[in-house]
N, C-alpha and C positions, 0 to 999 in steps of 0.2 A: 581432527578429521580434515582430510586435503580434501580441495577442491577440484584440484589437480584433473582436466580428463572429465571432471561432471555436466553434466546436461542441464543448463538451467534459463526456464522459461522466467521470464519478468513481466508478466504483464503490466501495462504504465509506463515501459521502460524507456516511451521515447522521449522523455522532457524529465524535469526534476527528480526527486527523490529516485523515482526507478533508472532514470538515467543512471544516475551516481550510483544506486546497485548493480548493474549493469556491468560498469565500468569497473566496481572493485573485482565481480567478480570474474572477468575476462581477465584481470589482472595478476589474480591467484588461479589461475591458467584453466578457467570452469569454459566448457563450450556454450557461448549464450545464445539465446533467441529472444527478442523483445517484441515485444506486441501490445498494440492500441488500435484505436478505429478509424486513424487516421492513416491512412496510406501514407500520404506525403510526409508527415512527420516520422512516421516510424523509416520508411526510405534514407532520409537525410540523416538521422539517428544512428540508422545500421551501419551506414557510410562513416561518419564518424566514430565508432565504436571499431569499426569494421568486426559486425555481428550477423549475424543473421535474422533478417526481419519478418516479421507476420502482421497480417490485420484480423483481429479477431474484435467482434460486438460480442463484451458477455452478459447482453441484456439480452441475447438472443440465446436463446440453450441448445437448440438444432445446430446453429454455427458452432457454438464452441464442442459441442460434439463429434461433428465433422474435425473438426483440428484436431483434436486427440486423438481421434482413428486412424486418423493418417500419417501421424506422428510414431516417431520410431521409441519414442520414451524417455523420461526428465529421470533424472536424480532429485533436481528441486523444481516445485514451482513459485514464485512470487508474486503478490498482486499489489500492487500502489496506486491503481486506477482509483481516480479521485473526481471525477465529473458528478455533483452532485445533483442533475438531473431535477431539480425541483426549489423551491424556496426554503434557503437554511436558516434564514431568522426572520421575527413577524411577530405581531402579540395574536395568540393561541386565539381568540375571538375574532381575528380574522383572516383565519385559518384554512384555506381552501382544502380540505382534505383530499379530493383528488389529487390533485395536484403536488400534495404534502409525499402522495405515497412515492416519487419520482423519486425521493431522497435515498430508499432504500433500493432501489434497481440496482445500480453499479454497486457501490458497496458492501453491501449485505444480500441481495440476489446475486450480482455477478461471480462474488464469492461462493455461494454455496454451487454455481452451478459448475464454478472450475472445481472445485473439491471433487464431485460428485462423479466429473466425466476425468477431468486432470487422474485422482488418485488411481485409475483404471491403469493408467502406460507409467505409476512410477515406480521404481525401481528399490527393491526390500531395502530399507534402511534409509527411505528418501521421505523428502519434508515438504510440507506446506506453509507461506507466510503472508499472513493476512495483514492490514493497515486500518485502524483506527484513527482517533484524534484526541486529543484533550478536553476535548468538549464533553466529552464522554465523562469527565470527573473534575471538570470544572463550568458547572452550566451557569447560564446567564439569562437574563429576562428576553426572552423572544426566543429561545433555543430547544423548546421541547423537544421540538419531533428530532433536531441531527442530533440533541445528545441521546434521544432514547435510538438514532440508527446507529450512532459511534457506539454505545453502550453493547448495543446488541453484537456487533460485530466479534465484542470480545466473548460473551456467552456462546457467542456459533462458534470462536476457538478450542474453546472448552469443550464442549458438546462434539465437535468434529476430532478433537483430538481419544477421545473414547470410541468412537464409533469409528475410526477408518485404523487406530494402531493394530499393529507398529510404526506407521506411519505417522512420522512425530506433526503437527500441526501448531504453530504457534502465530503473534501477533505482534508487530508493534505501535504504538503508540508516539509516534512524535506531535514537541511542542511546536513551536514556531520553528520553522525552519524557511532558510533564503534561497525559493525555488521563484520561479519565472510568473506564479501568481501576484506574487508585487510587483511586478510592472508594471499594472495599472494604474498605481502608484506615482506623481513625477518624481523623479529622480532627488528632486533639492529639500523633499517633505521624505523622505521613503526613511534616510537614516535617522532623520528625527520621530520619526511615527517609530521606529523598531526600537529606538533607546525610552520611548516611554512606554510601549509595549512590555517593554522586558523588566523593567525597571526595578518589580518586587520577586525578580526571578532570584534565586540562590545563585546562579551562573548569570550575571545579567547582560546579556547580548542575545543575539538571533543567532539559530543555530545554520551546519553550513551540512550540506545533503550529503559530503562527504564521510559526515560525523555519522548520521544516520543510516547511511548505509553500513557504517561496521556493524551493525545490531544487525540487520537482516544476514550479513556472513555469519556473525555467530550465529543466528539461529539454524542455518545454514547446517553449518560447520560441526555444530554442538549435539552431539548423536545421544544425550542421557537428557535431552529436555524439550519438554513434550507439554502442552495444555497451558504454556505463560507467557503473559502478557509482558513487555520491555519497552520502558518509558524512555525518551529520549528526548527531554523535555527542560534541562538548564534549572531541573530541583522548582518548576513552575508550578505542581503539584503541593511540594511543601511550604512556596513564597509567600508573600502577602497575595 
């Protein structure tokens, strides 16, 4: 299936991973629009993509409502907005659960709310793709609450992909990947933290957003696949 001529919202798309989707699929000549809640980043982003920019909070459901109404209609939409809005690791006993619940707003709220008003203006035979994490099937001691919201992410794929088809709905899952969150990172520690990061990986290096966004074209692209999840993870699932 071309992309040729499609309509495709990215949400996330002004930095990492959504960037890099963004960019392939302006590439395979899809008409894009990116959107995040940052004005100035998405501004600079659009400019560089040379795409067409939006600012949408889809912590807010009235706003992302208003954007869909006004909108002439996707082919796809994309979400890789990743601000996790709350504390992702901590031992469970000190646990502010307020606060805990901030993890699931953008991820798994923001998600259901672009499904719910998004699948409104899309187009018969158009898709939805959500963004997970590893965490999700690789938890670790302090991780409850983001692997039970990565977890969850993927059961709302499922569950959305029965309730809004034919409209195919899918996920992906990437492992480690080389977006602009390590920067934090200094520079002279960053390669040596990713080569023992990756180390029990089957592919052992950090992956590059380029890679990961072939996954979201294919699912894109891929008109018979509907309700699955797509690891893109360097075999980190099956490693040590």
């Amino acid at each position: 299936m071309s992309l040729s001529g499609n309509r495709v919202l990215v949400v996330g798309g002004g930095s990492g991973i959504g960037f890099a989707v963004a960019q392939a699929a302006r590439a395979a000549g899809a008409v894009v629009t990116i959107a995040s809640t940052s004005a100035e980043r998405i501004a600079e982003a659009a400019d560089r993509l040379s795409v067409q920019g939006a600012v949408i909070d889809v912590t807010d459901e009235a706003a992302v409502e208003a954007f869909f109404a006004a909108a002439d209609g996707f082919e796809h939409i994309v979400t890789t907005a990743g601000d996790w809005g709350g504390p992702r690791r901590g031992p469970l006993a000190d646990v502010d659960l307020a606060a805990a619940e901030g993890l699931f707003r953008v991820r798994f709220w923001g998600a259901v709310a672009l499904a719910k008003h998004g699948a409104k203006v899309l187009t018969p035979g158009g898709s939805i793709t959500l963004t997970d994490g590893m965490i999700a099937h690789r938890p670790t001691k302090g991780s409850a609450i983001s692997t039970a919201m990565a977890g969850a992410v993927e059961h709302l794929t499922r569950g959305l992909a029965v309730e809004l088809a034919p409209i195919r709905v899918n996920c992906v899952c990437p492992g480690l990947i080389r977006t602009g969150v390590w920067d934090r990172i200094p520079e002279e520690r960053r390669e040596a933290q990713f080569t023992e990061m990756t180390k029990g990986q089957l592919v052992p290096r950090i992956g590059e957003p380029g890679e990961a966004a072939e996954a979201y074209l294919y699912l894109m692209r891929g008109g018979y696949t509907t309700g699955q999840v797509l690891f893109v993870e360097g075999g980190s699932a099956l490693g040590a």
